[in-house]
N, C-alpha and C positions, 0 to 999 in steps of 0.2 A: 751680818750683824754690824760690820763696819758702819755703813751708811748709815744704820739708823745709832748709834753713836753719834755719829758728826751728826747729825739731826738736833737728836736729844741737848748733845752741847751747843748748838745754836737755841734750843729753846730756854737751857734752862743754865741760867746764867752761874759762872762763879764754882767754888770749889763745891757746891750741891750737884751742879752736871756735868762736871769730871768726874764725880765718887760714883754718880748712875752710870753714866759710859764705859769706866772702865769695868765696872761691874758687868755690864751688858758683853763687854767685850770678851773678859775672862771667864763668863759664862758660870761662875763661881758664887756669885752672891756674896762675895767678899765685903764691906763696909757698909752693908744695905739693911734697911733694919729687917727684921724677922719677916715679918708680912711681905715686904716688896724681895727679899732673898726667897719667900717660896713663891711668890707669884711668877718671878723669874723662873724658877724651878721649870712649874707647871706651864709655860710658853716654851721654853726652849725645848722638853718634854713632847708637845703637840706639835710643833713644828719639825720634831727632827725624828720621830718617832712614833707618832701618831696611833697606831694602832696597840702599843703597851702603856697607853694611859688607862689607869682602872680604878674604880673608886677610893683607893687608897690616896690618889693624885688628890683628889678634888676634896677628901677627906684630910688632908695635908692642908688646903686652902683654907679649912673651914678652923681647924686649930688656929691659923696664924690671924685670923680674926675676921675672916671673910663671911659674908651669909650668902645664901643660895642667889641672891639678885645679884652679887657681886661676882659672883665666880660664871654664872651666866655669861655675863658682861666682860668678862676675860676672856674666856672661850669663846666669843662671839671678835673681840678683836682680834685675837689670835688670827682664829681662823680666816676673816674676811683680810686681813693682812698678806696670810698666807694666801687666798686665793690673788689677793690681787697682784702678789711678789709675780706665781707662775703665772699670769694671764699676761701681765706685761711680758715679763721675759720670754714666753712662749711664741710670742707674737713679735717679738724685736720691738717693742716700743719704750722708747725713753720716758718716762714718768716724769720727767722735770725738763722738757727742752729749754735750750736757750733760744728763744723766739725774739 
């Protein structure tokens, strides 16, 4: 979760990408508004736990204001995230050389 913090704070300038990173970081959804503290929920949920996601999860999503093409679209990053975290690491390959 680290990296993609320092990520996120290179993207996203100013005390709005400190409030996401530490967020991301504490895994808390501490100072994040409602929608982005349960979309956080529902990623760190699929990434760390994957098979106890159940529709209650994605029914959590749809309260915080998400619609079905959204929450799609979360799941779909998630996941190809997650595939692409283990495929690199799987592999030894560095994802950002210094070339």
């Amino acid at each position: 979760m680290r990296s993609h913090a320092d990520d996120l704070r290179a993207e996203v300038a100013g005390e709005a990408g400190e409030r996401l990173a530490a967020a991301i970081e504490a895994g808390d959804g501490e100072g994040l508004s409602p929608a982005d503290a349960a979309m956080l929920a529902y990623a760190r949920k699929l990434t760390l736990t994957p098979r106890a996601v159940t529709a209650a999860d994605v029914e959590a999503l749809r309260e915080a204001g998400f619609d079905d093409a959204a929450i799609l679209e979360i799941a779909q990053v998630v996941g190809f995230f997650n595939y692409y975290n283990r495929l690199t690491d799987g592999l030894g390959i560095d994802p950002e050389p210094d070339w």
